[in-house]
C-alpha positions in Angstrom: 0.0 0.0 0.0 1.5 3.6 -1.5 2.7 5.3 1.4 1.0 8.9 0.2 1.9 11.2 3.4 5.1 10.1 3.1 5.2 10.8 -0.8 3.6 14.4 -0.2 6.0 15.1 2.8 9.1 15.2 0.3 7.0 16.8 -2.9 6.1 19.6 0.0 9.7 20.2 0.9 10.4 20.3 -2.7 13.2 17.5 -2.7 14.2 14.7 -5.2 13.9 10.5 -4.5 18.4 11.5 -5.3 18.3 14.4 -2.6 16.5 12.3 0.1 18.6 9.5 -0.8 22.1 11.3 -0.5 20.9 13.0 3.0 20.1 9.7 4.4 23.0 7.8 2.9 20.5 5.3 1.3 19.7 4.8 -2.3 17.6 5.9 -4.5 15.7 2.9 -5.2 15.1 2.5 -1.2 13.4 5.6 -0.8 11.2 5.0 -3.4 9.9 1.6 -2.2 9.6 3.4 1.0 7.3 5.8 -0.8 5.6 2.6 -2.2 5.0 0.5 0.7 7.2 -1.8 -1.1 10.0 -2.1 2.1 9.5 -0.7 5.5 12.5 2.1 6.8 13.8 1.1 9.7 14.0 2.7 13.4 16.6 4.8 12.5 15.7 5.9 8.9 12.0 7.1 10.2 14.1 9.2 13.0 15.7 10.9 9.8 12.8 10.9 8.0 11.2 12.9 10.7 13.9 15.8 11.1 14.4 15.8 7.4 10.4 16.7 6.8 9.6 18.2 10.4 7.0 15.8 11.1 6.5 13.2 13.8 5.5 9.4 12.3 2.3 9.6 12.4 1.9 12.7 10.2 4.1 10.8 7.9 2.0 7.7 7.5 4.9 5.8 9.9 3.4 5.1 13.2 2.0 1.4 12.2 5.8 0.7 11.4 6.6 1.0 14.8 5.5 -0.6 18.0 1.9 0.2 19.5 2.4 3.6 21.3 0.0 4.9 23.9 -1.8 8.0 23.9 0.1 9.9 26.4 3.2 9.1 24.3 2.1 10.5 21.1 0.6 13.6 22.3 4.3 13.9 23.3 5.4 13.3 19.9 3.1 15.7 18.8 4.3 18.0 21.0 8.1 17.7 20.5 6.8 17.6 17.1 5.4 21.2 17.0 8.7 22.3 18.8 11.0 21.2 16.3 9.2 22.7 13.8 9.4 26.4 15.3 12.7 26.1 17.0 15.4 26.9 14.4 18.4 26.1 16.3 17.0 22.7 17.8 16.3 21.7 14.4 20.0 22.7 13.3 21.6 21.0 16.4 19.1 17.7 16.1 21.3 17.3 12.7 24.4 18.0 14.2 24.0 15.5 17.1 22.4 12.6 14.8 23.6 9.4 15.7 23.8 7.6 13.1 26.4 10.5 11.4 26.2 12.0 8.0 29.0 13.0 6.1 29.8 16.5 6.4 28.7 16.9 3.0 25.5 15.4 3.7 24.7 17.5 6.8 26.2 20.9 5.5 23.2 20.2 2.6 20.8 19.2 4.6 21.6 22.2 7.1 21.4 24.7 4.3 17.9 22.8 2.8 16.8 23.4 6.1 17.8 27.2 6.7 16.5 27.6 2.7 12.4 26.6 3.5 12.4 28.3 7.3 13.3 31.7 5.0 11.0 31.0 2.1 8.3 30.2 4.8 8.6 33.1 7.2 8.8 36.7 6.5 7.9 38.3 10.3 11.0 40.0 12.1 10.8 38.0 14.5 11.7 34.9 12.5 14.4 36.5 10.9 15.8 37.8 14.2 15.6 33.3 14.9 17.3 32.3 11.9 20.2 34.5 12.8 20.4 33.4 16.3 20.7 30.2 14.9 23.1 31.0 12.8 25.5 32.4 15.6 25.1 29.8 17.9 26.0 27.0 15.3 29.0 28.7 14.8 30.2 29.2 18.2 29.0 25.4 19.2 32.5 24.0 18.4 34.3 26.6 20.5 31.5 25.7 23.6 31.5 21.8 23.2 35.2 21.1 21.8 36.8 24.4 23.3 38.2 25.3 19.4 40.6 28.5 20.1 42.6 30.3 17.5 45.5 30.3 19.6 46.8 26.8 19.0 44.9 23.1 18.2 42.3 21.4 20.4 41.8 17.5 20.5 39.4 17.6 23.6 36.7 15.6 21.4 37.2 12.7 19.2 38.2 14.1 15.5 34.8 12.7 13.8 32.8 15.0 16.3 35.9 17.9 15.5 34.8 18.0 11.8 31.2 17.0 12.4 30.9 19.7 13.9 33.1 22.2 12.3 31.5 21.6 9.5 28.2 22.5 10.6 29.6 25.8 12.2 31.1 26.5 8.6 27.7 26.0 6.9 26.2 28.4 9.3 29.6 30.8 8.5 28.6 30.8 4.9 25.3 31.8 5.3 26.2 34.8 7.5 28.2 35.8 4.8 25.6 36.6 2.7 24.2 39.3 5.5 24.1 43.2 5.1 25.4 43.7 8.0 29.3 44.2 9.0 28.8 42.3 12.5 27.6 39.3 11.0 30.6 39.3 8.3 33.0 39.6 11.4 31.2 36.9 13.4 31.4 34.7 10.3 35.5 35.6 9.9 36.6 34.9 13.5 34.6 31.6 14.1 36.4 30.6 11.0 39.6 31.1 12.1 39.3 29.6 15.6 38.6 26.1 13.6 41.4 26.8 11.7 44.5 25.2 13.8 42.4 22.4 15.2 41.6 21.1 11.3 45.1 21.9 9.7 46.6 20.0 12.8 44.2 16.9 11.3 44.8 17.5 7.9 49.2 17.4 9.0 49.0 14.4 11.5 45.9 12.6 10.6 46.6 9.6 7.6 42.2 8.8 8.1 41.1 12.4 8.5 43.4 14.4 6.3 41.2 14.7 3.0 38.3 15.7 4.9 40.2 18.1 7.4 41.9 19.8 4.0 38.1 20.1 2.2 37.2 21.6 5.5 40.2 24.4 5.5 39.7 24.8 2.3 36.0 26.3 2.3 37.3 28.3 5.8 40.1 29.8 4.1 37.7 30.3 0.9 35.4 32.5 3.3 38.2 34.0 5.1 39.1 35.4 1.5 36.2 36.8 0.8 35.7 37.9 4.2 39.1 39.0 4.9 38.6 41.2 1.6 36.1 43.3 3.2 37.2 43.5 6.5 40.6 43.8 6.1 41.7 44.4 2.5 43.1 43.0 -0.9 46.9 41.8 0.4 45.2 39.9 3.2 42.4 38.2 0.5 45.3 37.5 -1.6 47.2 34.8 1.3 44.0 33.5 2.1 43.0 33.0 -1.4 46.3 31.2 -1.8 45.6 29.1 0.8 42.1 27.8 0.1 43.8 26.9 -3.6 46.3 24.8 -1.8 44.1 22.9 0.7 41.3 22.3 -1.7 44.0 20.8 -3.7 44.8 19.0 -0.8 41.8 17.5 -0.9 40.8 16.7 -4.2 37.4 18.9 -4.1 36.9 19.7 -7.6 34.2 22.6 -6.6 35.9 24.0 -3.9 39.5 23.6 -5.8 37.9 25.4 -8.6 35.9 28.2 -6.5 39.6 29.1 -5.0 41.1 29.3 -8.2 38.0 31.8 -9.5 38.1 33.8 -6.2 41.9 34.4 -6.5 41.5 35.2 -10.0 40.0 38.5 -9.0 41.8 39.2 -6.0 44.8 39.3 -8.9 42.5 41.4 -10.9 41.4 44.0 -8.4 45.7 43.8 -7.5 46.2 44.9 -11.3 47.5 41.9 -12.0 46.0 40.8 -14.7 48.2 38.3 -16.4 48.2 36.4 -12.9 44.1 36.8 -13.1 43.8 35.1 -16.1 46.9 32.7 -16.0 44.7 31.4 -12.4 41.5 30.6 -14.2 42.6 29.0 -16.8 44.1 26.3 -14.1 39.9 26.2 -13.4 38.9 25.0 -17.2 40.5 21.3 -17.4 38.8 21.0 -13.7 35.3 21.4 -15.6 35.2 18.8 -17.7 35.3 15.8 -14.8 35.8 12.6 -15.8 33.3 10.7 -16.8 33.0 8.1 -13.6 33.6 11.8 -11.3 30.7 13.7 -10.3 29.4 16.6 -12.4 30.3 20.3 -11.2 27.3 21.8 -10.9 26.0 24.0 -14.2 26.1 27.5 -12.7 29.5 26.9 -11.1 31.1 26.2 -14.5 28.8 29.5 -15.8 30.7 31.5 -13.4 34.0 30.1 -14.1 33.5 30.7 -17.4 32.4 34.1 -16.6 35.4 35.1 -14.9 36.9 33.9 -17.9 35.5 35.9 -20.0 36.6 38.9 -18.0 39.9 38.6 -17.5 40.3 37.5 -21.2 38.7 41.0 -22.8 41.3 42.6 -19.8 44.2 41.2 -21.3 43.1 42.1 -25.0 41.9 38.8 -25.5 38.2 38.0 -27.5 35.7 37.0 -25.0 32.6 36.1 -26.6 33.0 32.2 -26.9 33.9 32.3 -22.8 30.7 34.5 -22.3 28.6 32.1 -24.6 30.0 29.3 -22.7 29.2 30.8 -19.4 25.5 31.6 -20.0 24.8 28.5 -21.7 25.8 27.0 -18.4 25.0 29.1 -15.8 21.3 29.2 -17.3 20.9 25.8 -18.3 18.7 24.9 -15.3 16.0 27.0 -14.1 17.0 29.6 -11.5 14.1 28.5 -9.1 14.9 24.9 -10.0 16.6 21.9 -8.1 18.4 23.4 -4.9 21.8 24.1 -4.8 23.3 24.8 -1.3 25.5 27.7 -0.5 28.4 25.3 -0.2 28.1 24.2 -3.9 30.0 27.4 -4.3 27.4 28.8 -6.8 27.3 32.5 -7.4 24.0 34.4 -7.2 22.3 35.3 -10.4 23.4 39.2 -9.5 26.8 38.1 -9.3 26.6 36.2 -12.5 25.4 39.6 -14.2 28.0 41.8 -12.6 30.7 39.6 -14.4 28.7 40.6 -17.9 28.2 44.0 -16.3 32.2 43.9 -16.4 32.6 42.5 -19.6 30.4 45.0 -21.4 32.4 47.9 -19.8 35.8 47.0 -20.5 34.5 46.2 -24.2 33.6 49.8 -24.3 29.9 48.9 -24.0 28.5 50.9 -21.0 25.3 51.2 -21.9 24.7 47.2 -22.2 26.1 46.8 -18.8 23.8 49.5 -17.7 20.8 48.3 -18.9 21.8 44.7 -17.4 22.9 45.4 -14.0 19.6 47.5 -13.5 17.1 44.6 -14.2 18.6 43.6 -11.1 17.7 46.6 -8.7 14.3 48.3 -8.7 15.6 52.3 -10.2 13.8 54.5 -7.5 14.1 52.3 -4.8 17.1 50.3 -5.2 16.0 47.5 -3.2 16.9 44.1 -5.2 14.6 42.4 -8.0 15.7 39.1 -6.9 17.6 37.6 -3.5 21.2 38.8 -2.9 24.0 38.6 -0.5 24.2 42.2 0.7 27.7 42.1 -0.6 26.6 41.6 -4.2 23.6 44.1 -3.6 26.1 47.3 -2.8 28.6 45.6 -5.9 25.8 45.9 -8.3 24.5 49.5 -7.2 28.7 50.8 -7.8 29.0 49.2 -10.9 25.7 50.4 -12.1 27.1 54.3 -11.2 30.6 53.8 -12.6 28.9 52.2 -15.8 26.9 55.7 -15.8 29.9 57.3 -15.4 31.5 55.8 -18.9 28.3 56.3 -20.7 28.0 59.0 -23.3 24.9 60.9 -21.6 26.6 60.8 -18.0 23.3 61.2 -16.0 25.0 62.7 -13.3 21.2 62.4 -10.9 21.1 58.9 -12.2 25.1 58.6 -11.0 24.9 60.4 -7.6 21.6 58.1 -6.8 23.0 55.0 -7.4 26.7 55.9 -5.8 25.1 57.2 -2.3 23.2 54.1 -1.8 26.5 52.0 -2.4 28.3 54.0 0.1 25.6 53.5 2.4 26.0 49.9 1.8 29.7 49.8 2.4 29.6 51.8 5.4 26.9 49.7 6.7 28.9 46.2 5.9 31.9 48.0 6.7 33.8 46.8 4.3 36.7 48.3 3.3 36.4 46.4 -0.5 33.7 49.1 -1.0 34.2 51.8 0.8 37.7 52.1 -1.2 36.3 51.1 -4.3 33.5 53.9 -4.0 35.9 56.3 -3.2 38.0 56.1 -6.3 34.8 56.3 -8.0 34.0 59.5 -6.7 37.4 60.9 -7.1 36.2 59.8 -11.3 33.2 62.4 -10.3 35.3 64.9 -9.4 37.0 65.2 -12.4 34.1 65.0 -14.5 31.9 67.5 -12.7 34.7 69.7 -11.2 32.6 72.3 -10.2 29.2 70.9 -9.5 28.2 71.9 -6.3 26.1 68.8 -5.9 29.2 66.8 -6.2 31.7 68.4 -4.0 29.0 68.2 -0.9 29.2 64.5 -1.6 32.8 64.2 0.7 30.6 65.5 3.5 28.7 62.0 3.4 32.3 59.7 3.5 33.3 58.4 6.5 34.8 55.7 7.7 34.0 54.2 10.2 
């Protein structure tokens, strides 16, 4: 007999028979006879069943595939049931402390599916204010339960429960990356660091471990460059970029490997470097076409690759257009809203994505394309985004939107000054010093284009640093 609660559980949390699968380490085939009444899950799979929909058994069509429970014990599950669905950071910590452990992989996924529906489903403050508590205290839970410090390694815990949960913390790290706000962007730097010595001491003295540990330094010394950029500037973003290339090396992660290599590829490019820019993404293309017994990169990692390709190509005088074919072929292959990609799939954003057109447009002398498609992105009198953002990306779009303006014939200076106050806004608010320096130059361009403007010149009066 079909199990249909089961069936509409997954469909309602929008996942595959492949996603379920992976999460619960089962295959394919299993879930579906699950789904069929075909083979019962066992104890341990219903328990994972459970977190992974937020339901109890019985709203899952699973309580007759378990002993006979009495009333006052379901009402309990009912109740524990409720909780778990409103409780954020339980439901990030049940994952964590699973028993029968995921792979990192599996539970940074699963975390991130997780984090993904509680924002598409809530909207109030309040809720928001919950999903960042959350956040925080996922990525302090390794420095309260294994006592993690930056000052030197920590082996207080056994090393599966040192990466389990580093891991997690990491997940959580990524995702407060993406925030508007300059605390969060700190928080998310220094709990990356403190893992730091505790996994590099795995990945040196650790024969079992060391793959995983190096994956794991990779993706922290991944965000500490693109953290590290904003908080502390491009020569620091350029070690750490350097050393999220060599760990993810290390470790044989095609997506993070190539992620590094795209990341540092325009920490070389901001540097003026751009021989070095394009000579490091290049090492990305023969990672993109994987063997075929490897796993696929994901579509809309290769798109940005090839993006960044196409960019540092027309800055070195190169033709561009097969690269920029190449990278919107791919990066738009799948629908946007389609299967879920989590953060840690090292995807850009679709803004991002544009920005690197945005770029390509410009240094092809074409400011007026780039105009036209960075601001699809960002409602004009508003400028609050179109479509979902880091806040990051949402202050990069708004400055390359008014130094686009800037190389345009017309030179709307209204049109300029609107867009280029509500980037500095943005960077002051992230504090980030990527920004703030960036819209700075541009204004010193506005200077010497409008001289005299009065308009202009009381525009210093708004920067300051913080």
């Amino acid at each position: 007999m079909k199990r249909e609660k089961l069936t509409a559980a997954r469909v309602r949390k929008r996942y595959t028979l492949e996603e379920v699968a992976e999460l619960l380490g089962v295959g394919a085939h299993t879930v579906y006879k699950w789904e069929a009444g075909k083979a019962t899950p066992r104890f341990y799979n219903i328990q994972k069943l459970c977190d992974l929909y937020e339901a109890t058994p019985w709203e899952l069509g699973l309580n007759a595939e378990r002993s006979v429970v009495s009333p006052e014990a379901e009402a309990t599950g009912e109740t524990l049931g409720k909780l778990m669905k409103t409780d954020l950071t339980l439901r990030l910590l049940a994952i964590v402390f699973e028993p029968r452990r995921l792979s990192y992989q599996q539970l940074q996924r699963l975390q991130d599916k997780i984090l993904q529906i509680f924002q598409e489903e809530t909207s109030m403050e309040n809720d928001i204010i919950s999903r960042r508590e959350a956040l925080h205290r996922l990525a302090l839970l390794p420095f309260a339960t294994l006592r993690l410090s930056a000052l030197g390694a920590s082996f207080n815990r056994p090393i599966e429960e040192i990466l389990t949960q580093c891991a997690a913390g990491i997940a959580a790290c990524w995702q407060l990356s993406n925030s508007a706000e300059g605390s969060d962007l700190g928080f998310a730097f220094a709990s990356v660091s403190g893992y730091l010595p505790t996994l590099k001491a795995i990945v040196k003295d650790s024969s079992r471990y060391r793959t995983t540990a190096a994956s794991l330094v990779g993706q922290c010394a991944l965000l500490q460059t693109m953290l590290g950029w904003h908080l502390q500037g491009l020569k620091e973003a350029e070690y750490y970029a350097q050393e999220a290339v060599t760990y993810s090396k290390e470790a044989q992660n095609a997506a993070l490997w190539v992620s590094a290599l795209d990341y540092a590829a325009w920490v070389y490019y901001y540097a003026k470097r751009s021989p070095q820019a394009l000579h490091t993404v290049e090492q990305a293309i023969p990672l993109l076409k994987q063997k075929p017994h490897a796993d696929p990169l994901p579509l809309r990692l290769c798109g940005d690759v090839y993006g960044t390709l196409a960019v540092m190509q027309v800055k070195n005088g190169q033709e561009a257009t097969t690269a920029m074919g190449l990278a919107t072929e791919a990066f738009f292959a799948l629908p946007i809203g389609g299967p879920h990609l989590a953060s840690l799939d090292f995807t850009s954003s679709v803004s991002e994505f544009v920005t690197k057109e945005g770029t390509v447009h410009c240094c092809q002398g074409r400011p007026d394309r780039a105009v036209n498609a960075l601001s699809q992105l960002i409602d004009a009198k508003t400028l609050v985004a179109n479509t979902p953002m880091p806040g990051r990306a949402h202050i990069q779009v708004l400055h390359d939107i008014a130094r686009a303006l800037l190389k345009s014939e017309t030179r709307d200076m209204e049109r300029v000054i609107h867009y280029w106050k509500a980037a500095l806004e943005g960077a002051m608010k992230l504090r980030s010093e990527r920004h703030f320096s960036e819209v700075l130059v541009t204004y010193e361009i506005m200077e010497s284009v409008w001289p005299t403007d009065k308009r202009v010149k009381e525009l210093r009066d708004l920067i300051k640093h913080w």
